[in-house]
C-alpha positions in Angstrom: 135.1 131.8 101.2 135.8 132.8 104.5 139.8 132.3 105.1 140.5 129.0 104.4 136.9 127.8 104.9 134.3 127.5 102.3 130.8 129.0 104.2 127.6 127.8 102.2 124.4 129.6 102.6 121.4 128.2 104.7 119.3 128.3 101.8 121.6 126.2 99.9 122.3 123.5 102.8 118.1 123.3 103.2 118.1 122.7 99.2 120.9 119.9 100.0 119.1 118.2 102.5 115.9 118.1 100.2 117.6 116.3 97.8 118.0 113.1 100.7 114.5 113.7 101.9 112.0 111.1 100.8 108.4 113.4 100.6 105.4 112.3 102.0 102.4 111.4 99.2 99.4 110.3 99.9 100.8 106.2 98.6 103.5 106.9 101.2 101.1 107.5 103.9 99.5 104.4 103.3 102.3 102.1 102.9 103.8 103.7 106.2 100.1 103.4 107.8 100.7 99.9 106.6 104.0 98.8 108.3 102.8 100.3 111.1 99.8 98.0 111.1 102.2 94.9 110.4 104.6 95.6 112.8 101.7 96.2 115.5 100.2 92.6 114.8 103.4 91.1 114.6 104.5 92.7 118.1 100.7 91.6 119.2 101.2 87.6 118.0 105.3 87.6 120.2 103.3 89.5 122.9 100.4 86.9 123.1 102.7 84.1 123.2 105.9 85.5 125.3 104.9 83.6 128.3 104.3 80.4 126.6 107.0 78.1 127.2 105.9 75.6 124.3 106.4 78.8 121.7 109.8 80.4 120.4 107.8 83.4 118.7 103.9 84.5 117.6 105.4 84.6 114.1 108.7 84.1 112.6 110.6 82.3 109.5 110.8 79.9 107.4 114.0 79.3 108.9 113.3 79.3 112.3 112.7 75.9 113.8 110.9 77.3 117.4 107.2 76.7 117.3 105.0 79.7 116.3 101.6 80.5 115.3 102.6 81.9 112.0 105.6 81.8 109.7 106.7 84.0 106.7 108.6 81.9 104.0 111.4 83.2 101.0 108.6 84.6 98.9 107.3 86.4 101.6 103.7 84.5 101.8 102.4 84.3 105.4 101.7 80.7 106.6 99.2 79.4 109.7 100.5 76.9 112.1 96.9 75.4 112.9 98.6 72.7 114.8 100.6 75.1 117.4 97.0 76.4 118.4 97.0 73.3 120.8 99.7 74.7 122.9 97.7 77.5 123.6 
């Protein structure tokens, strides 16, 4: 104690902010690597589509009622729109 203030060591603020620190392992990586991937094709499929007036997204949800490509429902499975590829 310093005063009335309590001073805490560097070393001991660093071992802190470990404990709220997620570390990197080599699944991590991947599943990162992975999002990364899915949020690239996802910005891709919007992208391809932006200027489209017959399309509200590339892909969206199950409860979104624009047309789209592609569609994720409640469970999470992906789903093609075959018939919005006549818009295009």
């Amino acid at each position: 104690m310093l005063g009335n203030n309590v001073v805490f060591s560097r070393k001991w603020a660093e071992r802190k902010a470990q404990e709220f620190m997620i570390s990197p392992t080599i699944a991590r990586t991947h599943a990162t690597k992975l999002i990364n991937d899915v949020k690239e094709a996802i910005n891709n499929l919007n992208a391809f589509v932006a200027d489209n007036p017959c399309f509200g997204k590339g892909i969206t949800t199950s409860h979104d009622s624009r047309r789209c490509l592609c569609w994720l429902d409640d469970e999470g499975e992906l789903h093609e729109d075959k018939e919005a590829y006549e818009f295009i």
